[in-house]
C-alpha positions in Angstrom: -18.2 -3.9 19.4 -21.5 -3.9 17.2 -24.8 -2.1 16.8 -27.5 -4.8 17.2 -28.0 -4.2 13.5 -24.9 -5.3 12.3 -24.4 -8.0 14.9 -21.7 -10.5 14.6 -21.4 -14.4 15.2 -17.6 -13.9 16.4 -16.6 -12.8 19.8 -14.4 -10.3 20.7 -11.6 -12.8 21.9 -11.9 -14.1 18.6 -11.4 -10.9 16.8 -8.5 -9.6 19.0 -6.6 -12.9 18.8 -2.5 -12.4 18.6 -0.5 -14.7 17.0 1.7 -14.1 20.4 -0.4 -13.2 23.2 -0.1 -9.6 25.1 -1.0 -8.1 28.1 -3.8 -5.3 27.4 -3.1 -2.2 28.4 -5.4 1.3 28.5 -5.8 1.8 24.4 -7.6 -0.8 24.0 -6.8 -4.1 21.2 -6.9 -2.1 17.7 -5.9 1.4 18.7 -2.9 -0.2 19.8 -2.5 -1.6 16.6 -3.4 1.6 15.1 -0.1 3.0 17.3 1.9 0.0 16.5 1.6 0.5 12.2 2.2 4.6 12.8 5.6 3.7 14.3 6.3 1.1 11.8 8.8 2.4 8.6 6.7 0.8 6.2 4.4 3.5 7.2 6.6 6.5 7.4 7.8 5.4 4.2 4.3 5.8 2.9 4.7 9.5 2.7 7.5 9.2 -0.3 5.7 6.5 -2.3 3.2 7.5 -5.5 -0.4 7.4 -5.2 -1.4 8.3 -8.7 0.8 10.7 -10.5 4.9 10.7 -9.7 5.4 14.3 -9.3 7.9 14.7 -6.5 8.5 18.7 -6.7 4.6 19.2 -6.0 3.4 19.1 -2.1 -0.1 19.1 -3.0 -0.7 16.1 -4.8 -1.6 13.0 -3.2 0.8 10.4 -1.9 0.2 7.2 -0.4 0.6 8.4 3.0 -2.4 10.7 2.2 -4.4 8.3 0.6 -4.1 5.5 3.9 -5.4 8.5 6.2 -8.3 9.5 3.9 -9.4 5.9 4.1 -9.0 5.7 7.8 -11.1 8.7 8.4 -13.6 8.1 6.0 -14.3 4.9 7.5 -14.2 6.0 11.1 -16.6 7.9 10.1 -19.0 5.6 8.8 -18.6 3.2 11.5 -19.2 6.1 14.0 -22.6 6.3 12.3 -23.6 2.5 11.8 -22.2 2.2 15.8 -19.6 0.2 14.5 -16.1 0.2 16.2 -14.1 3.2 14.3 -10.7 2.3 16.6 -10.6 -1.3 15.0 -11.5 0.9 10.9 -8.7 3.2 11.8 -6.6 0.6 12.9 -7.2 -1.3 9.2 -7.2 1.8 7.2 -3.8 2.9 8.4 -2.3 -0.7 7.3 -4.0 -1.8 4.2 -1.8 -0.1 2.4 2.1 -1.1 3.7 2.8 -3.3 0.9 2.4 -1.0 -2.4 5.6 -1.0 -4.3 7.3 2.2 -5.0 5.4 3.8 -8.0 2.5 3.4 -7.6 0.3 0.2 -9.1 2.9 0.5 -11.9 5.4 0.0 -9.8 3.0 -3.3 -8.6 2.9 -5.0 -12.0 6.6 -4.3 -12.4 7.4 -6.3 -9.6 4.7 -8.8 -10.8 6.5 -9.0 -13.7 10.0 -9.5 -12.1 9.0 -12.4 -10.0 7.2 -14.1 -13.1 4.0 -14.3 -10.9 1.1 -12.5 -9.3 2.1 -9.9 -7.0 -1.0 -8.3 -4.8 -0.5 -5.5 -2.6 -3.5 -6.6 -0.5 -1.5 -10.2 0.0 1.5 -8.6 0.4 0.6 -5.7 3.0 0.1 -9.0 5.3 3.4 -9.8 4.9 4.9 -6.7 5.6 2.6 -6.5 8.9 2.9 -10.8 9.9 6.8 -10.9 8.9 8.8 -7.9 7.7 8.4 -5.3 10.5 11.1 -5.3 13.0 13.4 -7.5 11.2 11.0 -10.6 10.6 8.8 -10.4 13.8 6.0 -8.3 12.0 3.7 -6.0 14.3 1.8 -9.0 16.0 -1.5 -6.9 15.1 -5.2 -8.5 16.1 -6.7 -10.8 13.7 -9.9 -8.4 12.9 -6.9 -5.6 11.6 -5.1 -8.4 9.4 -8.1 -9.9 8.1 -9.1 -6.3 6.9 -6.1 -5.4 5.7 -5.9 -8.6 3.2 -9.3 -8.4 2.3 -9.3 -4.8 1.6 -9.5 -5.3 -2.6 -10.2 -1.5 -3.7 -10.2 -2.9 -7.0 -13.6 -4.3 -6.9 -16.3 -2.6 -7.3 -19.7 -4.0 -5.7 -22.9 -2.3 -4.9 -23.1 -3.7 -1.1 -21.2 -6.3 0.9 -21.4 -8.2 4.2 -18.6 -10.2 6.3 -18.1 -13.9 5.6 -18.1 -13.8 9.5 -15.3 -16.2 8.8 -12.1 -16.8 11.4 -9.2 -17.7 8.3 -6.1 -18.8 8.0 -4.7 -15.7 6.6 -1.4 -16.8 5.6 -3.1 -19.2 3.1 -5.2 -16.5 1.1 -3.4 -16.6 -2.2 -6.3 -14.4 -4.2 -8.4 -11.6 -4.0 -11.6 -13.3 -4.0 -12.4 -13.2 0.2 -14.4 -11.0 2.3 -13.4 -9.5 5.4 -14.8 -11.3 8.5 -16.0 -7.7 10.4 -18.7 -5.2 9.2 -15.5 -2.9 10.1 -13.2 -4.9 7.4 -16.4 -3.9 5.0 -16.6 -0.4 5.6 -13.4 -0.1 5.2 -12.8 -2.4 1.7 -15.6 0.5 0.5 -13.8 3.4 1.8 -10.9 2.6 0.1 -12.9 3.3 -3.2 -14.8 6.5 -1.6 -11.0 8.1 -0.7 -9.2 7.4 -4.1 -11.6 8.5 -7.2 -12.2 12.3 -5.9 -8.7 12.9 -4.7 -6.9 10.9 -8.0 -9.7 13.4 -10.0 -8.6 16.2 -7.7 -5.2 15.6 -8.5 -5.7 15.7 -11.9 -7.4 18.9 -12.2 -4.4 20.2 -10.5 -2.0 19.0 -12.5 -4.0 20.7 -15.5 -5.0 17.4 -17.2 -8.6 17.5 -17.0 -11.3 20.3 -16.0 -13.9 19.9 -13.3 -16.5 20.4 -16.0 -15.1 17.3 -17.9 -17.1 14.8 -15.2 -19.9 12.9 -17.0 -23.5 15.2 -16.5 -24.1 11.6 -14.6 -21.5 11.6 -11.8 -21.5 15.7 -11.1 -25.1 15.8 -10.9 -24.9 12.9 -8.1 -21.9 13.1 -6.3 -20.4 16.9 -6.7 -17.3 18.0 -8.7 -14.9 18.2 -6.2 -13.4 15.9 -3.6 -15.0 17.3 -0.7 -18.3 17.3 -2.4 -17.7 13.5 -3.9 -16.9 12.1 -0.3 -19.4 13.9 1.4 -21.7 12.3 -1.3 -20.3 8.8 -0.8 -20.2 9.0 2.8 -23.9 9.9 3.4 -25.0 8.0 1.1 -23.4 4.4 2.1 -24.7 5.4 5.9 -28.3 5.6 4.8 -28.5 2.9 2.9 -26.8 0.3 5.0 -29.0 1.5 7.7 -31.8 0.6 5.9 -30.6 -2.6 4.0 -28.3 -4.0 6.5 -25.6 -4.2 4.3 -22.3 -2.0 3.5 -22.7 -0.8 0.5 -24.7 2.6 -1.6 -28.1 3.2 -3.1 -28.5 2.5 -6.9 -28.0 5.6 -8.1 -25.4 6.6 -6.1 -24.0 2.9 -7.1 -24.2 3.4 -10.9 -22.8 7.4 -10.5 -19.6 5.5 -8.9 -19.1 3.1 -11.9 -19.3 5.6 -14.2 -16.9 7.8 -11.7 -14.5 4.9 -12.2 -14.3 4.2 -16.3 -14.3 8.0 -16.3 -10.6 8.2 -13.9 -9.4 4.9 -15.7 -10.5 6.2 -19.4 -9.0 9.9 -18.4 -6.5 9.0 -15.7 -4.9 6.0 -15.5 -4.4 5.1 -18.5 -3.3 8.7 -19.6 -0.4 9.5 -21.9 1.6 11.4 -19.4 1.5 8.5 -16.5 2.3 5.9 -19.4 5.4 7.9 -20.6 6.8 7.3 -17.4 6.3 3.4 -17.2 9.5 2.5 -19.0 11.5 4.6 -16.9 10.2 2.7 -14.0 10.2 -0.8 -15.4 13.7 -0.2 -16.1 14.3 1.2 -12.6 13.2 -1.6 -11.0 14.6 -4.6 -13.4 18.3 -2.5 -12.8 17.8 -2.7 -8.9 16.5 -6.7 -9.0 19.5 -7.3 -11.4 21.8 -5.7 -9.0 20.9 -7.0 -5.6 20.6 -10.5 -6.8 24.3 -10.2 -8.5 25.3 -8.9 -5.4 24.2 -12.0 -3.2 25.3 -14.3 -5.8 29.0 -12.8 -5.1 28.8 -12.1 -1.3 25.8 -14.2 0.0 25.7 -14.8 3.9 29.0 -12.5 3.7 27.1 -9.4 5.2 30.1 -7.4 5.9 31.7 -7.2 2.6 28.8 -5.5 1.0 30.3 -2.1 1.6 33.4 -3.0 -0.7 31.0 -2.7 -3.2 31.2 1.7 -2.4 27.5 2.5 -2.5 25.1 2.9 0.1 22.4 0.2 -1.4 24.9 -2.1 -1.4 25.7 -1.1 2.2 22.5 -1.2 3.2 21.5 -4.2 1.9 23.7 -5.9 3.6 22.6 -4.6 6.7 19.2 -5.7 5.8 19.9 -9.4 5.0 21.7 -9.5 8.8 18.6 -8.5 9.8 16.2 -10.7 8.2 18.3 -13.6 8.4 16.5 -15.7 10.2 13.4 -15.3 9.1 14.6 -15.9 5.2 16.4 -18.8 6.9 13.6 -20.5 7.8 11.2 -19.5 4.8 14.5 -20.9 2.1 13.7 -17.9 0.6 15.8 -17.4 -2.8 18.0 -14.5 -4.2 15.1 -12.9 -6.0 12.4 -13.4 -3.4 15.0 -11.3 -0.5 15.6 -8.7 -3.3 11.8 -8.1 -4.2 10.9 -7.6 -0.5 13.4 -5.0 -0.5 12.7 -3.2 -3.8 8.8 -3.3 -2.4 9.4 -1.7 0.8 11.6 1.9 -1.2 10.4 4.7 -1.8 10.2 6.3 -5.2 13.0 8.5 -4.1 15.3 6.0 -2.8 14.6 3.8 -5.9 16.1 6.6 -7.9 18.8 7.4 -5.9 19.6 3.7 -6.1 20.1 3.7 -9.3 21.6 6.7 -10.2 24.1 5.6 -7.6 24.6 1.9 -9.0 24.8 3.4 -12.8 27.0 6.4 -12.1 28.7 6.0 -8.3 29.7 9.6 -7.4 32.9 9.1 -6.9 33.1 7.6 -10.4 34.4 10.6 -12.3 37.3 11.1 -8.7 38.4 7.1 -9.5 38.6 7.9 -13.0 41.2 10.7 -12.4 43.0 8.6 -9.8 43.5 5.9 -12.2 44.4 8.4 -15.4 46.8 9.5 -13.4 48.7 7.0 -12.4 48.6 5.4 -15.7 50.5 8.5 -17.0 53.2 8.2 -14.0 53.6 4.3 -15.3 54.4 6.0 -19.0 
């Protein structure tokens, strides 16, 4: 499971505890996971959601599907090196990701803004994975994956970590102030950092919005100017030193290159005019769909087979869904809104626009329009 150097306190039964027991079978506990979250939609949906920048008619910027595999391999890697257990970090890398919202963070705060409370994707991915998958059964994944994939935070930026070592009831985390309980959790909670500032700085090179030479004298001195340079950077740099601390985490220079790597992308990136043009769009996006769907129980409710009189394929859909998930929303009371969010979080950028444009301006609007012209006239 471990080096001796990064031993753990928690046995492996511990770590590959089900919340319904399974037989094992020749992949071993966590790369069956890993093969349970490929075949998952969440995942496959991954491939249409934003990373950084919304640009649908370019192939070669980053999407989230990207992103989750640059994290899984980046900390296999690792692991391989500290003779950690990369089959349980691919396993958490592939999954940490399921519950981002369509566009993006944006897309996160939207929603956050919606329910009138915080919205995490970190919390939420352990929903998707414990409850939404296969129609409220979730993917009954090992504990060590779902503790890594709550805890992963690649918001936070320390120098070095360690486990808490902890077994937790997951279901009760409510913030993003826990550590994983596995070195692997760790590795991957850093990788997660190490994947997204090159590539989102890659992308924007790309895209024309900055230069390569724009990178502080600080950060391309240090870590390279390109992504392949800046992970290879990262990479060799948090295997030496937690080798020689006994921690997860990079060397002080190599630390302090990184914070100044990440006020650079938020100064020069994120909070760039041409990603903060699109917000509005979005935010009125989203409020249109949450509007809609919970108008649309309010008139059907349990009613599942009348949603298709509405003459859209959301509605349709949607219907199709709560059939679906009703038992599990039975037994959580869930509300209106609540069923709606969980279905807003899981579309893709594309399907979110579709859905509107189809709820705004159905395409057979202009064909009913005509109809009823007409036989208005034959009533003259």
């Amino acid at each position: 499971m471990s080096s001796l150097f990064f031993s753990t306190p928690l046995s492996r039964e511990e770590l590959t505890l089900r919340v319904r027991p399974r037989d094992n079978d020749v992949r071993g506990a966590f790369f069956r996971d890993t093969t349970a979250i490929i075949h998952s939609n969440p995942f496959r949906r991954l491939k249409h959601k934003t990373q950084v920048f919304f640009t649908p008619q370019n192939d070669h910027i980053c999407t989230r599907i990207e992103h989750v595999l640059h994290v899984a391999s980046v900390a296999a890697t690792i692991c391989r090196s500290l003779n950690l257990d990369a089959d349980l970090a691919w396993a958490i890398g592939l999954g940490h990701d399921l519950g981002h919202t369509p566009f993006g963070h944006v897309g996160e705060k939207i929603v956050e803004e919606i329910m009138g409370a915080p919205f995490a994707h970190e919390l939420y991915s352990l929903r998707v994975v414990d409850k939404l998958i296969n129609h409220g059964r979730g993917l009954n994944l090992t504990y060590a994956v779902r503790d890594g994939i709550v805890n992963h935070c690649g918001e936070q930026f320390e120098q070095a970590i360690v486990p808490d070592f902890e077994l937790k009831d997951l279901s009760a985390i409510q913030a993003r102030n826990r550590y994983p309980s596995t070195w692997e959790g760790c590795v991957v909670r850093m990788s997660d950092k190490i994947a997204y500032l090159g590539r989102d700085f890659e992308d924007a090179v790309k895209l024309r919005i900055l230069s390569r030479d724009s990178l502080p004298k600080k950060v391309s001195s240090l870590l390279g100017v390109s992504n392949g340079e800046i992970i290879d950077s990262l990479v060799n740099d948090i295997i030496q030193s937690s080798l020689k601390t006994g921690t997860i985490g990079f060397t002080r220079p190599v630390y302090e290159a990184l914070l100044s790597f990440k006020e650079f992308n938020y100064e020069r990136i994120y909070r760039h005019e041409l990603l903060s043009e699109y917000h509005s769009y979005f935010r009125r996006i989203l409020f249109a769909l949450h509007t809609y769907l919970t108008d649309l129980y309010a008139r059907f409710g349990s009613e599942y087979k009348r949603y298709p009189e509405e003459g859209n394929t959301l509605a349709a859909r949607y219907g199709e869904y709560l059939l679906k998930m009703e038992e599990l929303y039975s037994s959580e009371k869930a509300s209106p809104s609540s069923m709606a969010i969980d279905y807003i979080a899981g579309m893709t950028d594309d399907f979110a626009l579709d859905a509107v444009s189809e709820i705004m301006v159905p395409k057979h609007f202009q064909s009913k329009f005509d109809t009823l012209l007409f036989e208005r006239r034959g009533r003259i």
